[in-house]
N, C-alpha and C positions, 0 to 999 in steps of 0.2 A: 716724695712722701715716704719712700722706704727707710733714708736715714731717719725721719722722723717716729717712724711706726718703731723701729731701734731701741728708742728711747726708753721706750716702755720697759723692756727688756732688761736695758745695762739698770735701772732702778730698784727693778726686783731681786737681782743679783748682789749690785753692790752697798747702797745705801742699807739694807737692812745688818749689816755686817757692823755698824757703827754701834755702841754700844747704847742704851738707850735705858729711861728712868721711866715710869709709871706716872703721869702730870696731867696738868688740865693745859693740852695746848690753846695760846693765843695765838690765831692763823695770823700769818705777816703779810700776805699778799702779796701785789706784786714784783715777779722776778725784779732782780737789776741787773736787766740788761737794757740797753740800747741798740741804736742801728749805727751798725758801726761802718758804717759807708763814708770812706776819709772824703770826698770831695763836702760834705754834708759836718762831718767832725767839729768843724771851726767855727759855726756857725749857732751856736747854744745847744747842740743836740739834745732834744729832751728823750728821759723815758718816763715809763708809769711811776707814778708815786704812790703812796698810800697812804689817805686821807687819815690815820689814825697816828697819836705821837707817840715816839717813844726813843727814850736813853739808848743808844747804840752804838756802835761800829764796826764796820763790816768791810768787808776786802774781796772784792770783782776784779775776776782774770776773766775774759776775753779773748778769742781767736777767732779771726776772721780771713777768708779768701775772698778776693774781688779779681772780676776781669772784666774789662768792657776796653774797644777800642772803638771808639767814634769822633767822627769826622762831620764838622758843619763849615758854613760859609765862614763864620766870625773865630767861632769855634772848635778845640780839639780836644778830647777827653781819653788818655793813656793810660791805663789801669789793671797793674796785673804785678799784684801783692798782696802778701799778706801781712796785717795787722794785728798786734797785741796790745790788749790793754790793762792797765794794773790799776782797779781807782780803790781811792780808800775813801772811806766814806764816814763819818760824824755827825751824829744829833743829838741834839741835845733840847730838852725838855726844860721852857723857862719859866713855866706856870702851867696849869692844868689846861691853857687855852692856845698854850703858843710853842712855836719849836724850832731851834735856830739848826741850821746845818750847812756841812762844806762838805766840798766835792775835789779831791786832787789826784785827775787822770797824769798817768803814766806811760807814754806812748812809744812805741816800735816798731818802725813797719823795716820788711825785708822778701827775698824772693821765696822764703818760706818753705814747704815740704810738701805741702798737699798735692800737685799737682800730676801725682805718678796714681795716685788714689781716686784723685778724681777722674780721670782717662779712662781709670777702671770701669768706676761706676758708671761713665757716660755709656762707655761700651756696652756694659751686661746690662742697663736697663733702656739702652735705645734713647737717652734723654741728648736732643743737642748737646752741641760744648760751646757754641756764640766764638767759635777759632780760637779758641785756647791753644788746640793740638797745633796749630801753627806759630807759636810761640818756643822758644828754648825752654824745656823744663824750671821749674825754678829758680828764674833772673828776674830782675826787680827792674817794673817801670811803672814812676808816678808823675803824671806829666797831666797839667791842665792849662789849655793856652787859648790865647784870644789872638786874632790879628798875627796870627803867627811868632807872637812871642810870650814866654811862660809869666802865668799869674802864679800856679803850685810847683814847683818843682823837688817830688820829692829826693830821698837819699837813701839807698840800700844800709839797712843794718844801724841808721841813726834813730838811740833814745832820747827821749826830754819829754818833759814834761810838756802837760795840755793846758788849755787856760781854767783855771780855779774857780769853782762855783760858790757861791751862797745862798745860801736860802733861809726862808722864813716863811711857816706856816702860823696860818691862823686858825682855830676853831670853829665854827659856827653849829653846828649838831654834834651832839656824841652821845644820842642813843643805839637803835638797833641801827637806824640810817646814821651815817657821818657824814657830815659835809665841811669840807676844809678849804679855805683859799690860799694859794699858795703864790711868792714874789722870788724871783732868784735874777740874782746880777753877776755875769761872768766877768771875771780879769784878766784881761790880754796877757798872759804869759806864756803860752805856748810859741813856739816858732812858726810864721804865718806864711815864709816860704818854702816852709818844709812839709807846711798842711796840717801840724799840730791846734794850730790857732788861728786868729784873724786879725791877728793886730788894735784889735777897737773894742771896747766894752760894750758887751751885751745884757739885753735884759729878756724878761718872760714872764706871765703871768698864768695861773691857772685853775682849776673849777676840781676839785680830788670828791669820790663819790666811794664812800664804801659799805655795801649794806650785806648783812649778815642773815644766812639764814640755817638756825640754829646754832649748833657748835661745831658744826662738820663743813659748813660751806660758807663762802665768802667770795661775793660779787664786787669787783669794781671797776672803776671807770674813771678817764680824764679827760679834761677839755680845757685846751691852752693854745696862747699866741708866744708867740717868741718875736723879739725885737734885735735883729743883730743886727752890729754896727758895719761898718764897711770892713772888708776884705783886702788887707795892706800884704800882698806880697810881693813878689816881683812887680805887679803890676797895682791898683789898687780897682776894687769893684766896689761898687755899692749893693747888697746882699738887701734884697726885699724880706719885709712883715711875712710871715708864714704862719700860719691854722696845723696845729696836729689834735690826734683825740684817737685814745685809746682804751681798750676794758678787758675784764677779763674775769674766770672764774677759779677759786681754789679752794679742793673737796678733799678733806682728811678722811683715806679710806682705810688707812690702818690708826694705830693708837699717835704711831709718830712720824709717820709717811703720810703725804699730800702728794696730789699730782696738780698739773696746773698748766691753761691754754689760755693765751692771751694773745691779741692783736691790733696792733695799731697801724693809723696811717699817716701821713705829713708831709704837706707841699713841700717843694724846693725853696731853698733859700736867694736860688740864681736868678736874675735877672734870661729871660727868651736866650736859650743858647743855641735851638735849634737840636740840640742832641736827647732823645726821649728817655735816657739811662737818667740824666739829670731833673728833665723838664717834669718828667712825670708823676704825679703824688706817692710816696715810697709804699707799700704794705709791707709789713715785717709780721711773720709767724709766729709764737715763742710757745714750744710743749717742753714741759719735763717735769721735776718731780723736788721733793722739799723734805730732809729729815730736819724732825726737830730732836734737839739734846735739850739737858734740864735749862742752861742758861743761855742758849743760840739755839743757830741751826745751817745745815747747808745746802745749797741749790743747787743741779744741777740743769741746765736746758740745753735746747738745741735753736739756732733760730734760720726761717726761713723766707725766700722773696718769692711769695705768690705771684707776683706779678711782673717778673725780673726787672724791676726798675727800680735807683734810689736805694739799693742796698745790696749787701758782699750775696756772693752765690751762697755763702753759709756761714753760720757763725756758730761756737762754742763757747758758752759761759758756764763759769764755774764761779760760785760765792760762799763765802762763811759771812756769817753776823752774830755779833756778839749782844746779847741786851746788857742792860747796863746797870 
């Protein structure tokens, strides 16, 4: 929670530094971030959307550290990297009721750097490390196996791309309350034994809620299935229907600064692994804060696992958006 409480800080510091116009901000809601937990990545990962349309395009970096090493009868889960993500991101506004958009992640995993920082932190605030410090500082291993032979095997220092999203929202309110249904279909392009992808087209559906109160504040919320296909890597799995639903609130306390807490949660995608890092519904944290400029704006968060299961020990997002 102290990296978190941080956040407040680096905000007040730096985003005001950005130059900034006199405007009537329209709040954009929530972060884009996701859970950037690779065994989970290939799988449709959703995040929070915002039931409200509009002409954009924006660009989310991502940094994430994960470790977990566990061991089941069937099962074996190796994880100890870090991951970056580059997505870019396009909507587009087709009528006042509808809104088409893609999604093209940019994926990186390697042994990364955090790991001299984290030690730290473990030490001076007394929090476990789950054996990191038994690990070589910053060497890369992504390893997910069944039956003793690998379904994930990731690659130190290899990019490529993740499988490509679309989507389509539909309108249904657009007063003070919005309510929006939302359809997205992923394209297998990522590499599925590298853990970018999954080899098989997925789908998703969802329920976007955003309700406004006043000019300063804006609540929402999502409620969605994901349908992903099977999981062709080394080995091939078949990846269960999974329930996620998440919400959140964001409060313009200066003219051009928000701050903003959101939270979500979502089964696994895996079939009984035996392993609770996997099996167990994920929680993901997300605090931080939001300048707006005359035609964007940029976000910065922090994101955390309340519950250490189903996502990276932390994550860093950083975003600009451009309206359009």
């Amino acid at each position: 929670m102290a990296r978190l409480a941080s956040i407040a800080l680096i905000l007040l510091i730096v985003l005001p530094a950005f130059p900034g116009v006199a405007l009537s901000v329209e709040l954009d809601g929530p972060f884009q971030a996701r859970n950037q937990f690779p065994p989970f990545i290939p799988a449709n990962q959703p995040g929070i959307e915002s039931a409200a349309l509009v002409d954009s395009f924006s660009v989310n970096l991502s940094h994430a550290s994960v470790f977990a090493m566990k061991d089941a009868v069937a099962w074996a889960a190796h994880l100890d990297l870090e991951l970056t993500e580059l997505n870019l991101r396009y909507r587009k506004t087709l009528n006042n009721r509808t809104e088409f958009g893609i999604d093209v992640p940019f994926l990186r995993a390697t042994g990364g750097f955090m790991d001299r920082p984290l030690a730290w932190y473990h030490r001076a605030f007394g929090f476990p490390d789950y054996g990191r410090s038994k690990r070589p500082r910053n060497q890369f291993l992504y390893e997910i196996n069944k039956n003793g032979s690998p379904v994930i095997a990731g690659e130190n220092d290899r990019a490529g791309f993740g499988d490509v999203r679309f989507t389509i929202k539909q309108q249904v309110l657009s007063q003070e309350l919005i309510v929006t249904v939302m359809a997205n279909v992923e394209l297998p392009i990522g590499d599925a034994r590298a853990g970018y992808g999954n080899g098989s087209v997925d789908a998703g559906v969802a329920l976007l809620i955003d309700k406004r109160f006043g000019r300063d504040a804006l609540w929402y919320a999502n409620l969605g299935a994901i349908f992903p296909g099977d999981l062709k890597g080394y080995q091939t799995v078949a990846l269960r229907d999974y329930a996620y639903a998440g919400t959140g609130v964001e409060y313009l306390f200066w003219p051009m600064l928000s701050v903003l807490g959101q939270v979500s949660i979502q089964a696994s995608p895996y079939p009984d692994t035996g392993i609770s890092k996997i099996d167990t519904p994920a929680i993901v944290l997300v605090l931080g804060g939001r300048y707006y400029a005359e035609k964007g704006s940029i976000e910065l968060s922090l994101s955390e696992d309340p519950n250490t299961q189903g996502a990276p020990d932390f994550a860093f997002n950083l975003a600009w958006k451009a309206r359009m």
